[in-house]
C-alpha positions as CSV (number, residue, x, y, z in Angstrom):
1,X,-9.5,12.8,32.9
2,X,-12.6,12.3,34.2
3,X,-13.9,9.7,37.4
4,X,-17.5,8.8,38.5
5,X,-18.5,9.0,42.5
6,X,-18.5,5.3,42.3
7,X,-15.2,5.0,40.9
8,X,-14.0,7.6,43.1
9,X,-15.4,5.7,46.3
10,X,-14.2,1.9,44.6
11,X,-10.9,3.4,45.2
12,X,-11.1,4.8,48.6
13,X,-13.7,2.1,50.1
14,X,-16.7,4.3,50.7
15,X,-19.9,4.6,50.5
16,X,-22.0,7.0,47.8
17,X,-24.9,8.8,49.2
18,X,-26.1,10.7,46.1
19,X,-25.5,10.4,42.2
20,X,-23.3,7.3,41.5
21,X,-22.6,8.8,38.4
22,X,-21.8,12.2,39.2
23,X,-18.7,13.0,37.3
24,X,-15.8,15.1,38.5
25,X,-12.6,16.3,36.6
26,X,-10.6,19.0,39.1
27,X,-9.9,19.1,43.1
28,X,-10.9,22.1,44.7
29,X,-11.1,23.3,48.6
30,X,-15.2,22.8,49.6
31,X,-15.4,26.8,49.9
32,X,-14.3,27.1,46.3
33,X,-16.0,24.2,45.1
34,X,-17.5,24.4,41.2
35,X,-19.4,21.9,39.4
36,X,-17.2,19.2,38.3
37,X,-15.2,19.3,41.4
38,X,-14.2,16.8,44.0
39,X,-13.6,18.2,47.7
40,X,-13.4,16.9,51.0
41,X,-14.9,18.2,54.5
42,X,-12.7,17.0,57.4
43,X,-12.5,20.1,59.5
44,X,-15.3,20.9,61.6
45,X,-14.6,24.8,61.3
46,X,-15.8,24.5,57.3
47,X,-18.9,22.4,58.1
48,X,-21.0,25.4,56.3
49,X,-19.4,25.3,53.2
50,X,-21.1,21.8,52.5
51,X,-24.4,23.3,52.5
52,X,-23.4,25.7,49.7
53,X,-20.6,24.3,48.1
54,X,-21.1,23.7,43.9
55,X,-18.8,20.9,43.9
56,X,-20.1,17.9,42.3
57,X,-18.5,15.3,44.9
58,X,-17.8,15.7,48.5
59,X,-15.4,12.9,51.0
60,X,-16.8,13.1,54.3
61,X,-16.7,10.8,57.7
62,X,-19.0,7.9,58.0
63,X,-20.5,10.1,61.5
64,X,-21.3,13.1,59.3
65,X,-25.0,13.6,58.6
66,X,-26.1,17.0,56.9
67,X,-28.9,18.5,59.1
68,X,-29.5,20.5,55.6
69,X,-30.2,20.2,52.0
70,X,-27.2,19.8,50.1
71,X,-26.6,19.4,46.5
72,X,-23.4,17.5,46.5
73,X,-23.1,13.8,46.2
74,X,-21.0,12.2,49.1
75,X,-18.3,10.0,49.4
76,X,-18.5,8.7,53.0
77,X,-15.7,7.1,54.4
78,X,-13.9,6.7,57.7
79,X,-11.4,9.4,57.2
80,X,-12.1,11.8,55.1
81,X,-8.4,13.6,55.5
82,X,-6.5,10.0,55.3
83,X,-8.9,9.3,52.5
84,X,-8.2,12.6,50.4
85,X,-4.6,12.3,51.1
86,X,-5.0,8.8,49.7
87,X,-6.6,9.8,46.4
88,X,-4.3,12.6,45.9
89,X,-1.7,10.3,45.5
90,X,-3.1,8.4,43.6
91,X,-4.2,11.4,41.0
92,X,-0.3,12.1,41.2
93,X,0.4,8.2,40.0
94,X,-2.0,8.7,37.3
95,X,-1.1,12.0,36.4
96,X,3.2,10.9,36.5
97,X,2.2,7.6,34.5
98,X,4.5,8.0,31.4
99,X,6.3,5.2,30.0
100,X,9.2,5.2,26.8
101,X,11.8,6.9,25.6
102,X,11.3,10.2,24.0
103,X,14.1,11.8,21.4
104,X,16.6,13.3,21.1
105,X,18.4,11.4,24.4
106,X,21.4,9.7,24.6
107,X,22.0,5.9,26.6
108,X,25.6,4.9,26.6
109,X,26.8,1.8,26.6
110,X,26.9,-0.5,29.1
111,X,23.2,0.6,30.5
112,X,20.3,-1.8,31.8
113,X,17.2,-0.5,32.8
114,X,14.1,-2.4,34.0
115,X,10.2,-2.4,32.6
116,X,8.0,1.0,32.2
117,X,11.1,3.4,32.2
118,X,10.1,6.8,31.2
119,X,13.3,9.0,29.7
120,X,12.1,12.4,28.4
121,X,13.8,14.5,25.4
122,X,17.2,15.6,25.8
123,X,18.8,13.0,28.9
124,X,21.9,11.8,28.6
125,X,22.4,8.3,30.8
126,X,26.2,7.8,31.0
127,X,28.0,4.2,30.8
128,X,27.5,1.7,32.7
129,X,24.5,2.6,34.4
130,X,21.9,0.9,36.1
131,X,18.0,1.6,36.0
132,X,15.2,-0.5,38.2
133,X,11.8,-0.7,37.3
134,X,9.4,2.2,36.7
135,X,11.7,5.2,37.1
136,X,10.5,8.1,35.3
137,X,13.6,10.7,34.3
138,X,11.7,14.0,32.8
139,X,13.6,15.8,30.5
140,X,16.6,17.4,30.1
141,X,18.6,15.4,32.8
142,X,21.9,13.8,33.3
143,X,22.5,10.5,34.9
144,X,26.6,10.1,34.9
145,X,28.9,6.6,34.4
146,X,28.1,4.0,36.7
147,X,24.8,5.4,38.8
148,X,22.9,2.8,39.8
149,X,19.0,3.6,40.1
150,X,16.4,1.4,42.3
151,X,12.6,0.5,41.2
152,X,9.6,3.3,41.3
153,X,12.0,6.8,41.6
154,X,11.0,9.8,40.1
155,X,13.5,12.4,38.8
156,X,11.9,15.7,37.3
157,X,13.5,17.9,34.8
158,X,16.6,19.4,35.1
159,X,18.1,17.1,37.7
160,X,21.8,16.3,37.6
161,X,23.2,12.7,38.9
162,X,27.1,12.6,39.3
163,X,29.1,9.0,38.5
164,X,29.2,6.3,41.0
165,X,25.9,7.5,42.8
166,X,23.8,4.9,44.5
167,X,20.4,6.0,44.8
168,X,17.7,3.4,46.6
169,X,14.2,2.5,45.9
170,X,11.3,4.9,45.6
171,X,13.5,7.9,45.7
172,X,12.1,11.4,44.4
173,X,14.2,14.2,42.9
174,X,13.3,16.9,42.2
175,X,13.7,19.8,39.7
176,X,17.4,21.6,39.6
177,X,19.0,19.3,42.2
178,X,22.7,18.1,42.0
179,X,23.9,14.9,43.4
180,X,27.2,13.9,43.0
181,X,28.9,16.9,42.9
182,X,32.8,18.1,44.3
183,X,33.5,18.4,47.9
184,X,34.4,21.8,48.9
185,X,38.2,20.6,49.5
186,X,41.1,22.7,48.8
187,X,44.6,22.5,50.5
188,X,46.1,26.4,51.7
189,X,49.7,26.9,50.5
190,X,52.2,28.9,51.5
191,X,52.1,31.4,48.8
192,X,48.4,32.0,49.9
193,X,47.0,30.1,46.9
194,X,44.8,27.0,47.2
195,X,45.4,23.6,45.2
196,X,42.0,21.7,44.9
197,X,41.7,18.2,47.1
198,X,40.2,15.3,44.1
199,X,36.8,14.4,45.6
200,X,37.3,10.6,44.7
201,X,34.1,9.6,46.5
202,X,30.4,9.2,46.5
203,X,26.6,9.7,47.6
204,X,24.7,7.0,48.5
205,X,20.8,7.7,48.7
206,X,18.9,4.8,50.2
207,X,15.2,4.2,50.0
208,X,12.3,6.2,50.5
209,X,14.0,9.6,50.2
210,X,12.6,12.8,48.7
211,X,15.0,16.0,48.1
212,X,13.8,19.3,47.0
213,X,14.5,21.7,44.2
214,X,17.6,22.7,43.7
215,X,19.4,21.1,46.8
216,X,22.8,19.9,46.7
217,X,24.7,16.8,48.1
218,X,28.4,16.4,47.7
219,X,30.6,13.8,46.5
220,X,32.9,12.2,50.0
221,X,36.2,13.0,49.5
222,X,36.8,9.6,50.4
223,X,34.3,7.2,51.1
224,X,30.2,8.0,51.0
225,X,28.1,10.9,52.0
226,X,24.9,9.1,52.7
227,X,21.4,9.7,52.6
228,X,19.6,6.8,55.2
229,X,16.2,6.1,54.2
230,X,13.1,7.8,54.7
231,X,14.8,11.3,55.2
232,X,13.0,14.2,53.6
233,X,14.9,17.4,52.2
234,X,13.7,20.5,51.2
235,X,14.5,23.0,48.8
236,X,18.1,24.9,48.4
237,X,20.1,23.0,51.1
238,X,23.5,22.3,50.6
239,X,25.3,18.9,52.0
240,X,28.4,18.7,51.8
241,X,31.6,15.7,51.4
242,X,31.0,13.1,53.7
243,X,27.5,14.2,55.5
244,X,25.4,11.7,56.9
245,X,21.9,11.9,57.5
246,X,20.2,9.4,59.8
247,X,17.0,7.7,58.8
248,X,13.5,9.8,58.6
249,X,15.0,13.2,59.2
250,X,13.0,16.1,58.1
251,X,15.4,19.5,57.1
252,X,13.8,22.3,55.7
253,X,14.8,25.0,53.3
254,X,18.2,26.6,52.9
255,X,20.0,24.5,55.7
256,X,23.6,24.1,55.1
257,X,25.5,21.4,56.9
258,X,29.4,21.5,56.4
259,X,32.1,18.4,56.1
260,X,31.8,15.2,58.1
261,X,28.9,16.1,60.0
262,X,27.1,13.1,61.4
263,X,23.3,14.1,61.8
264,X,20.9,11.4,63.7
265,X,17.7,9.7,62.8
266,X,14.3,11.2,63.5
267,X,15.8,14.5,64.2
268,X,13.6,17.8,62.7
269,X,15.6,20.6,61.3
270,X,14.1,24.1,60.7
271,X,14.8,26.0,57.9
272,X,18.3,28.3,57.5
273,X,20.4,26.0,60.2
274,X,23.6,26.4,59.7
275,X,25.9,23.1,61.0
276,X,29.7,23.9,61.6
277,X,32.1,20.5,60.2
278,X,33.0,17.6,62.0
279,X,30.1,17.4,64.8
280,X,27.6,14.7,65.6
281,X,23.7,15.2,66.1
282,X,21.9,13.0,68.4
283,X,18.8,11.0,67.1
284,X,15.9,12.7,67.6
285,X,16.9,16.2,67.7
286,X,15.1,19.1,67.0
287,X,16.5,22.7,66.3
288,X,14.5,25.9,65.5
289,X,15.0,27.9,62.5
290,X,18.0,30.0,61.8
291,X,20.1,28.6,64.4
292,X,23.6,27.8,64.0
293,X,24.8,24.5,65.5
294,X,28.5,24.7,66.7
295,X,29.2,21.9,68.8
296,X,27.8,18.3,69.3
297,X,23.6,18.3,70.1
298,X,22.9,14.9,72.4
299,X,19.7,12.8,71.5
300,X,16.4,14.3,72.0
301,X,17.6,18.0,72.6
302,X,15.7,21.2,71.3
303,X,17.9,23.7,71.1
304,X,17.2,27.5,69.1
305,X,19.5,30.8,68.8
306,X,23.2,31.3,67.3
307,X,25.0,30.2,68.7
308,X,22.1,27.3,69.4
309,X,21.3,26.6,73.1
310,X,18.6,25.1,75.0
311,X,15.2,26.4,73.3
312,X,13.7,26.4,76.8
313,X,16.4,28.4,77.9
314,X,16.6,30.8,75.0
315,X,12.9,31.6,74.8
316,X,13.3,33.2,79.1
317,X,16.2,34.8,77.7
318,X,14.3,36.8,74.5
319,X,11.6,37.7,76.9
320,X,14.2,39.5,78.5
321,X,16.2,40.4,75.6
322,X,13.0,42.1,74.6
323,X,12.4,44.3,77.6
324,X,16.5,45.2,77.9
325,X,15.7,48.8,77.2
326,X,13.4,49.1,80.3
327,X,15.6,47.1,82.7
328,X,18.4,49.1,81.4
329,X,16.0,52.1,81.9
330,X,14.8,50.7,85.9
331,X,18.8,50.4,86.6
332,X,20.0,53.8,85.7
333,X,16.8,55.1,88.0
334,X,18.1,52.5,90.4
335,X,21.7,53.9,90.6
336,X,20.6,57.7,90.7
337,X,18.7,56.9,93.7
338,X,21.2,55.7,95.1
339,X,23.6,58.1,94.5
């Protein structure tokens, strides 16, 4: 798919200094540019490259002005980074723009679905179900009995949607990801052996929410693990029964967060956190990687290490963790002198 400069700055508001007509068809960074390519200089630090970048069209601020020849044409707007951003998406709309319903797939009775839905080769929607307005399932996906889908959600290939899920508006799944599925429940008896607890529940999703490949979020036992809008998930985390998330909370890769916890709004989670069952994060909390989290965090607390503890605190403590072998060294000095 090809677009003109002018095209290209209709859409972002800018102005062309150059060729109008100068045609681009791939993105590229502005060091790597190639004829045919659109970049974008933002970054003071790459100014250079403009000069000898081969890319056919360049986004730049309004205040730039080369002091050089350059071959480029320019797109000048008054963000180059916002405006980038801004066109990438929109390439991605373009790009995810499929509409119909591609065979073999199976829809069960029972389902309504709204305008533009795209359904690739091999789904299976379950009864009952209910689909909004441009949602786009790729292929090879399962929607289960009585899911209810909002408008504009994206699920890619592969993903896995358990009954009675409620998933909001604008939601985006993506590739190997389970929602829906068993609780990790199971009752100890006195022979040692374990009798599963039924999972009876749901997962709620609400608007806005993106979730990595290959994460998983439990059924509730009882009641709704829930999703709050806006929260962002990365890849391979695991959420279990009756989890909730507060709105726009960020957690990154291969977090696990056990039964019942109760996780705040606005908080940032590094990747590997582990969270013990049954606690309650504050809003705005924000935990380093690979920490474990074994008690209840108030609002606004940074906390690192595992056990977790106040990241303040625990950064003094590895400066001193990292020199134990020479205070252990100055004290048995210490001791000989005295003796």
């Amino acid at each position: 798919m090809k677009f003109t400069a002018a095209q290209i700055a209709g859409i972002l508001e800018g102005e062309v200094v150059g060729n109008p007509d100068a045609e681009v068809f791939k993105l590229s960074k502005i060091e790597e540019g190639t004829e045919g390519s659109l970049t974008f200089l933002a970054n003071p630090k790459y100014i250079n490259y403009i000069y000898s970048t081969q890319a056919s069209v360049t986004i730049v601020n309004n205040t730039f002005e080369p002091e050089q020849e350059i071959t480029t044409t320019l797109i000048k707007v008054e963000d180059a980074y916002q405006s980038f951003s801004k066109l990438l998406e929109y390439y991605n709309q373009v790009k995810l723009m499929k509409s119909g319903i591609e065979q073999p797939s199976v829809i069960s009775d029972g389902v309504t679905y709204g305008s533009d839905l795209y359904l690739g080769s091999f789904c299976y929607v379950g009864k009952n179900v209910t689909i909004g307005n441009n949602v786009k399932i790729y292929p090879n996906s399962f929607i289960g009995d009585n899911v209810t889908i909002g408008d504009n959600c994206v699920f890619f290939a592969g993903v896995r949607i358990y009954s009675e899920t409620v998933i909001g508006n604008r939601c985006t799944i993506h590739s190997g990801t389970i929602i829906g599925s068993d609780g990790f429940g199971f009752a100890p008896q006195e022979d040692g052996s374990y009798v599963k607890v039924p999972q009876i529940g749901n997962v709620i999703i609400e608007d806005d929410v993106e979730i990595g490949a290959c994460t998983t979020v439990d059924r509730a036992t009882l009641g709704s693990t829930i999703i709050r809008k806006g929260v962002k998930l990365d890849n391979h985390i695991q959420v279990a029964h009756n989890v909730e998330i507060g709105e726009n909370t960020v957690i990154a890769a291969q977090t696990g967060i056990a039964g019942t916890t109760k996780i705040g709004k606005n908080c940032l989670i590094g990747g590997q956190v582990g969270f013990a069952g049954h606690l309650t994060i504050g809003d705005g909390v924000k935990i380093q990687a690979q920490s474990g989290i074994g008690k209840n965090l108030e609002a606004g607390e940074v906390v690192q290490g595992s056990p977790a503890f106040n990241y303040g605190d625990f950064a003094k403590a590895f400066v001193h963790f990292r020199n134990l072998p020479k205070i252990v060294s100055d004290l048995e000095e210490l001791k000989n002198t005295i003796k």
